[in-house]
C-alpha positions as CSV (number, residue, x, y, z in Angstrom):
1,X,8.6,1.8,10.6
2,X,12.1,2.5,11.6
3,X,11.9,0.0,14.7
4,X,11.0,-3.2,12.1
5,X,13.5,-2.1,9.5
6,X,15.0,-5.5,9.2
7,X,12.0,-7.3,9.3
8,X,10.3,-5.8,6.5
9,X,13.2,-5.9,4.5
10,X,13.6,-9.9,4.9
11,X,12.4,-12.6,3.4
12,X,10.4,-13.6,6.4
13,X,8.4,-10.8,5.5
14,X,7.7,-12.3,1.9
15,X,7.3,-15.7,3.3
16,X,4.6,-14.5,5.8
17,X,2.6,-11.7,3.2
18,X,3.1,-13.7,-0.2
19,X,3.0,-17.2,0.5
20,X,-0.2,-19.5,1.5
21,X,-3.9,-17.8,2.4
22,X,-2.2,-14.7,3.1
23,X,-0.3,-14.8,0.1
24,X,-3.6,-15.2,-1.9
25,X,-5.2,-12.4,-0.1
26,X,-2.4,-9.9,-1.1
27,X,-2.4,-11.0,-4.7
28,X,-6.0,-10.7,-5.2
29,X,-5.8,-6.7,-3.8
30,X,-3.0,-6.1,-6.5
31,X,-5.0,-7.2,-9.0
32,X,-7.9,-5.4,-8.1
33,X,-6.0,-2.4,-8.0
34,X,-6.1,-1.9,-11.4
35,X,-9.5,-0.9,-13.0
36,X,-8.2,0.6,-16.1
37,X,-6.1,-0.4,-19.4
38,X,-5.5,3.2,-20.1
39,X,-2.0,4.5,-20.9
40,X,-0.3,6.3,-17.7
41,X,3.2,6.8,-19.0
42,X,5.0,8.3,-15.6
43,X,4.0,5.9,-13.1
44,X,5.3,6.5,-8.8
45,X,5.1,3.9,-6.1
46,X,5.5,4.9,-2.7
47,X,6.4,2.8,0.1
48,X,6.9,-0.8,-2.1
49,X,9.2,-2.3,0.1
50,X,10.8,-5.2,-1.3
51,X,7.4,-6.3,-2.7
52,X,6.4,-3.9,-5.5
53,X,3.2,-2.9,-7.6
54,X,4.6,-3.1,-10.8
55,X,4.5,-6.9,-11.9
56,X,0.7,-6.6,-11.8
57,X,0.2,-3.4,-14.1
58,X,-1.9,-3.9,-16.6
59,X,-1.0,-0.7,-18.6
60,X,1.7,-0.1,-21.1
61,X,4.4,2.8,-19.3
62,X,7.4,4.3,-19.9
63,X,9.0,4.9,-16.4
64,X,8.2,3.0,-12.9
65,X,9.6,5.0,-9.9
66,X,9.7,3.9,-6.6
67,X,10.6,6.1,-3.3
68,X,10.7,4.6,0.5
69,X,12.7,5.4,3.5
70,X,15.5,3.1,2.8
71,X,18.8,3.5,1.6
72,X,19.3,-0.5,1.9
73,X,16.8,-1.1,-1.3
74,X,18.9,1.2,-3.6
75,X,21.2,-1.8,-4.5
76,X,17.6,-4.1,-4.2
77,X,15.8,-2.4,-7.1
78,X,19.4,-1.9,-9.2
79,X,18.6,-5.7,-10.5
80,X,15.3,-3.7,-12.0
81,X,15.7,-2.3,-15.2
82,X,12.3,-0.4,-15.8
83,X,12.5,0.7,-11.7
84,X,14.1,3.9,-10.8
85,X,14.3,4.1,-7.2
86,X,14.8,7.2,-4.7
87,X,15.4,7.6,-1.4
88,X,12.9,10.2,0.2
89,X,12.2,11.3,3.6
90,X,8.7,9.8,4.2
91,X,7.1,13.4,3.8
92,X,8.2,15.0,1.2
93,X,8.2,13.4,-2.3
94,X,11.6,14.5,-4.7
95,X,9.6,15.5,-7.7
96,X,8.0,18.5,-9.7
97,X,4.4,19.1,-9.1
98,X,2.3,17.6,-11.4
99,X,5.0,14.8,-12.7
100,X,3.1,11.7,-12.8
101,X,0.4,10.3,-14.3
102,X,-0.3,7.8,-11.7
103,X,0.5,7.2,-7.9
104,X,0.4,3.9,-6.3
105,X,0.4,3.8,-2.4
106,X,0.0,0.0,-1.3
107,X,-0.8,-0.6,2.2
108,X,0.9,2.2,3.0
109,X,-1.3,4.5,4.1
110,X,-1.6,2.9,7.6
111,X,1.5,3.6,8.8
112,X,1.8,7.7,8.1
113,X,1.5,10.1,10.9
114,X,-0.2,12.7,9.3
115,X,-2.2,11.2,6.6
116,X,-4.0,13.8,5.2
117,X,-0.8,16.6,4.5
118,X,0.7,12.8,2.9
119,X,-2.1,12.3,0.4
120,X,-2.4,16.3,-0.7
121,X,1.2,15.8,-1.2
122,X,0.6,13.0,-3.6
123,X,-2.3,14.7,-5.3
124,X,0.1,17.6,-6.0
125,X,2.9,15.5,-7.9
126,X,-0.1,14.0,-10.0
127,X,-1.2,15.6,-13.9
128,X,-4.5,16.6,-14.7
129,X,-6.3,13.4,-14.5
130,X,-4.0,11.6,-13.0
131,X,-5.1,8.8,-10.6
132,X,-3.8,8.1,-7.2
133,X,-4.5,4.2,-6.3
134,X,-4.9,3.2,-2.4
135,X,-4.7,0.3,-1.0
136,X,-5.4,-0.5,2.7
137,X,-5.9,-3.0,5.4
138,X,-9.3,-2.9,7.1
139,X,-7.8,-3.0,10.5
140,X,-9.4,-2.9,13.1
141,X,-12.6,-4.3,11.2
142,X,-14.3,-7.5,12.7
143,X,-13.5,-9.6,9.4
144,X,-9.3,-8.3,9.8
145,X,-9.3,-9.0,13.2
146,X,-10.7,-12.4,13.2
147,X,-7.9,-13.0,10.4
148,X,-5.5,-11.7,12.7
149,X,-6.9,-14.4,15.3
150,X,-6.9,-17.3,12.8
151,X,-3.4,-15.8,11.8
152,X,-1.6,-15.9,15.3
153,X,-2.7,-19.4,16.0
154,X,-2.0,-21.2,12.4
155,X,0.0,-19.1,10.3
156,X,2.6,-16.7,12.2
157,X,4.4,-19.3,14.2
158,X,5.3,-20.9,11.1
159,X,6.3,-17.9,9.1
160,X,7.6,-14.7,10.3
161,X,7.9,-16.8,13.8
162,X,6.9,-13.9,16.2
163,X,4.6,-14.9,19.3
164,X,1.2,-13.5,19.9
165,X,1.6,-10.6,22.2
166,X,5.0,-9.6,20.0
167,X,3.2,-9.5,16.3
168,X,0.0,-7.9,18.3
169,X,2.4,-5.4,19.2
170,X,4.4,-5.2,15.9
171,X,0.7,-4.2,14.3
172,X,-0.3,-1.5,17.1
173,X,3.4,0.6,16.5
174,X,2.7,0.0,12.7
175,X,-0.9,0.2,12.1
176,X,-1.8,3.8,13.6
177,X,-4.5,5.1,11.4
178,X,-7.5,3.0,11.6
179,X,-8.8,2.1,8.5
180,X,-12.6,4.0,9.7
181,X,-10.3,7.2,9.5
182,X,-8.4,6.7,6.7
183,X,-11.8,6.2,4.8
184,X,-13.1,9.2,6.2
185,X,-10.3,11.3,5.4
186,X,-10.5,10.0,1.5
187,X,-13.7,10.6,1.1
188,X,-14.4,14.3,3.0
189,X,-11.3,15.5,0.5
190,X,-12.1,13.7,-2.7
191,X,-15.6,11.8,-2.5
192,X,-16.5,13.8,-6.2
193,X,-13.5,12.1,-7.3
194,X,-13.5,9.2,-5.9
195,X,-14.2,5.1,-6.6
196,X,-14.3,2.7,-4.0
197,X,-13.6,-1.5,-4.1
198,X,-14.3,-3.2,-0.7
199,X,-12.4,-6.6,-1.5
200,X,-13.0,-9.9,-1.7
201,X,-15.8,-10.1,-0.9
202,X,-17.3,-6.6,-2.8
203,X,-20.1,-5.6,0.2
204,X,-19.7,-2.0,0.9
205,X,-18.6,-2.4,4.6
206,X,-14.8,-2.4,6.3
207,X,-16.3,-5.0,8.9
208,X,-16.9,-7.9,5.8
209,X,-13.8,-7.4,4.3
210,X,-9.8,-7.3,4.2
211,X,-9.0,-4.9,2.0
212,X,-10.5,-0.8,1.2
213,X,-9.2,0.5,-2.6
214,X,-9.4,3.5,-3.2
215,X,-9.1,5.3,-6.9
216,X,-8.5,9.4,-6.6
217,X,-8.9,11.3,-10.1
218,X,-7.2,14.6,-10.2
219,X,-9.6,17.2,-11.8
């Protein structure tokens, strides 16, 4: 994500992913990433950005870290008092096996280069019965990319101001896990652990939605 540093650390990037129809897509995914009122104490975020998880928790907790790739949000998140952030090298998370009670990876997923090592490596920072919550774009389902058609013509001029062929490619260097991989992947490693919301509009299919969450509970 190196090459859109700036970008995603801007509010342009709010503007564009918080604000309007896009906004209210991204806000109903956070809420429906949390399906439970139980207690997780020691909670991680990876990859928040300058957007994080935490203001929709619906949990008490203690702690709320954060890691991502940038050094630029250490003095970002100091204006945080519950957030502890870290610096980490996009692989390998700074923490003790079996640390947290819960993992949060918000549209994140998409953008790893090896996937599958990065969610075992989540799993293995999690406590017995722990949860890992995943969020994801359905990209390149038909629903996402007619969004991304109504998008480029309405909404991106007037927001994060990039022209077609740039913001098409800005997603194909970002987006490189297709979301009919990512599922698979989730699924063949934890599918007797696993609970599944297709969102908004519930059907169990990537093509009729914009958004795949995924609940892993470590056993």
């Amino acid at each position: 994500m190196n090459n859109y540093k700036d970008y995603y650390l801007s509010d342009t990037y709010v503007e564009h992913m918080y604000t309007g129809l896009i906004g209210k897509l991204m806000h109903h995914c956070h809420l429906k990433m949390e399906n439970s009122n139980i207690k997780r104490s020691n909670i991680l975020e990876v990859g928040a950005g300058i957007k994080p998880h935490i203001d929709y928790i619906k949990h008490d907790f203690e702690k709320y870290h954060i890691v991502d790739i940038y050094e630029e949000l250490s003095d970002f998140y100091n204006k945080y008092e519950k957030i502890i952030y870290k610096v980490y090298d996009g692989t390998n998370l700074p923490y003790d096996n079996e640390y947290f009670d819960r993992i949060i990876i918000s549209h994140c997923l998409e953008h790893v280069s090896n996937p599958e090592n990065f969610l075992f490596e989540m799993i293995s920072k999690l406590k017995k019965n722990g949860v890992l919550t995943i969020s994801l774009p359905t990209d390149p389902g038909i629903l996402w990319r007619l969004g991304r058609v109504f998008g480029n013509m309405f909404i991106n001029k007037k927001t994060h101001k990039l022209s077609v062929l740039e913001n098409n490619y800005m997603n194909a260097k970002e987006h490189i896990n297709p979301i009919f991989n990512l599922r698979t992947i989730i699924r063949h490693n934890f599918l007797q652990s696993l609970t599944e919301r297709y969102e908004p509009f519930k059907i169990q299919s990537l093509d009729l939605n914009f958004f795949y969450i995924a609940f892993i509970t470590k056993n």
